[in-house]
C-alpha positions as CSV (number, residue, x, y, z in Angstrom):
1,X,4.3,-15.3,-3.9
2,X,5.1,-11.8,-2.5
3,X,3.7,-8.5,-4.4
4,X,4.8,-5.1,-3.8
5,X,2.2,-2.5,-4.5
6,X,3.1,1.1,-4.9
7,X,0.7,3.8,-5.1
8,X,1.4,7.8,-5.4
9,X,-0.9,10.2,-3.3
10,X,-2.7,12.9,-6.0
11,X,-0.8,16.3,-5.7
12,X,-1.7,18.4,-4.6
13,X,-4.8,17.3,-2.5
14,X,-3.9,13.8,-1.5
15,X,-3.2,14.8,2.2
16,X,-7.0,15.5,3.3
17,X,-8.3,12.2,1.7
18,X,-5.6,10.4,3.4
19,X,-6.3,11.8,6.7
20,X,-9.6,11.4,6.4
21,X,-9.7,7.5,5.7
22,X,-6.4,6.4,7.2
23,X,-8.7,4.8,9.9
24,X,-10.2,2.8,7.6
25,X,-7.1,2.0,5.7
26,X,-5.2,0.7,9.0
27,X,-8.5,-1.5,9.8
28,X,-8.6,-2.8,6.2
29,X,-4.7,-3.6,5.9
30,X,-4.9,-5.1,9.7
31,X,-7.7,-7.3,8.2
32,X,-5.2,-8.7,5.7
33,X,-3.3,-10.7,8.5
34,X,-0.9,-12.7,7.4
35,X,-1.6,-11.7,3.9
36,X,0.0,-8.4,5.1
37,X,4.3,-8.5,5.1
38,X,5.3,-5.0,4.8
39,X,3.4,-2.0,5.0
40,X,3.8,1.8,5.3
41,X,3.6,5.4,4.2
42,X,6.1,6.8,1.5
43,X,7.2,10.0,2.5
44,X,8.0,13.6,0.7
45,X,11.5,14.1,-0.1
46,X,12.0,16.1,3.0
47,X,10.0,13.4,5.1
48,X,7.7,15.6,6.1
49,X,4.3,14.1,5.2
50,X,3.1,11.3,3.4
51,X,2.4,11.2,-0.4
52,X,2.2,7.7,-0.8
53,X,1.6,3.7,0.2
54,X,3.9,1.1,0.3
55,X,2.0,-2.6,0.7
56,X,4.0,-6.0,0.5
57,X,1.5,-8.5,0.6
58,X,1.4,-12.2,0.0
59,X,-1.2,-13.6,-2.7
60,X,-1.6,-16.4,-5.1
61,X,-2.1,-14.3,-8.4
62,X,-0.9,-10.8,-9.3
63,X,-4.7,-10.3,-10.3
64,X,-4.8,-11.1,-6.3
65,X,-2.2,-8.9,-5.3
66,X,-4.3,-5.9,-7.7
67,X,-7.5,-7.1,-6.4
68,X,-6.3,-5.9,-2.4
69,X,-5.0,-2.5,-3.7
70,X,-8.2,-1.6,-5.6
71,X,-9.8,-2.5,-2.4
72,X,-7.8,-0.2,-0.1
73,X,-9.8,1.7,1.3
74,X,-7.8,4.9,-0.2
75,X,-8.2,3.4,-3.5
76,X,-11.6,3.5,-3.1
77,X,-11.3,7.2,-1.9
78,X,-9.9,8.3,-4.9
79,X,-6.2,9.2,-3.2
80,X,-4.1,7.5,-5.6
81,X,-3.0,9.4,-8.7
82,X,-1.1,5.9,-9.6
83,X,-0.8,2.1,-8.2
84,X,1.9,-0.3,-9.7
85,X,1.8,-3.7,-8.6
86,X,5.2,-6.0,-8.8
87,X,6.0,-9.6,-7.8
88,X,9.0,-9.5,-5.5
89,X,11.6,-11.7,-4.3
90,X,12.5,-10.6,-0.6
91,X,16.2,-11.5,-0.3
92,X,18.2,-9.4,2.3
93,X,16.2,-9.1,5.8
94,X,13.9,-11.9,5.3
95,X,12.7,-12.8,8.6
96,X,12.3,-16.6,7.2
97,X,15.5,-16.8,5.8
């Protein structure tokens, strides 16, 4: 089953934390492999920097799916002022449909 996992940046403040463990974040999401669908930044409403994650991942249990974003390593940083974690059905642009 597929989870989406959104998680808000704190504001203000969130922009040094993220910069200073978006190294480990990459390795830690790369390290999900195939668990990993979809993943990216969400942006200011200008696009201008980043102020938030995006994660689709695929897991067995929603507690799975909560279990990889408390173990982001931005989680564990303290960068997220909020995480919601959703099952979701990927219809339009599925690469295996």
């Amino acid at each position: 089953m597929l989870f989406a996992i959104f998680a808000n940046d704190k504001d203000p403040g969130g922009l040094p934390i993220r910069e200073a463990t978006r190294e480990a974040h990459l390795e830690f999401v790369r390290g999900l492999g195939d668990k990993i669908k979809l993943a990216g930044p969400l942006m200011d409403d200008a696009g201008s920097y980043p102020n938030g994650t995006i994660l689709v991942v695929e897991a067995e249990t929603i507690e799975e799916a909560r279990s990889i974003a408390q173990n982001d390593p931005y989680a564990q940083a303290d960068l997220f002022e909020s995480v919601v974690v959703r099952a979701w059905n990927w219809t339009v642009g599925n690469p295996g449909n």
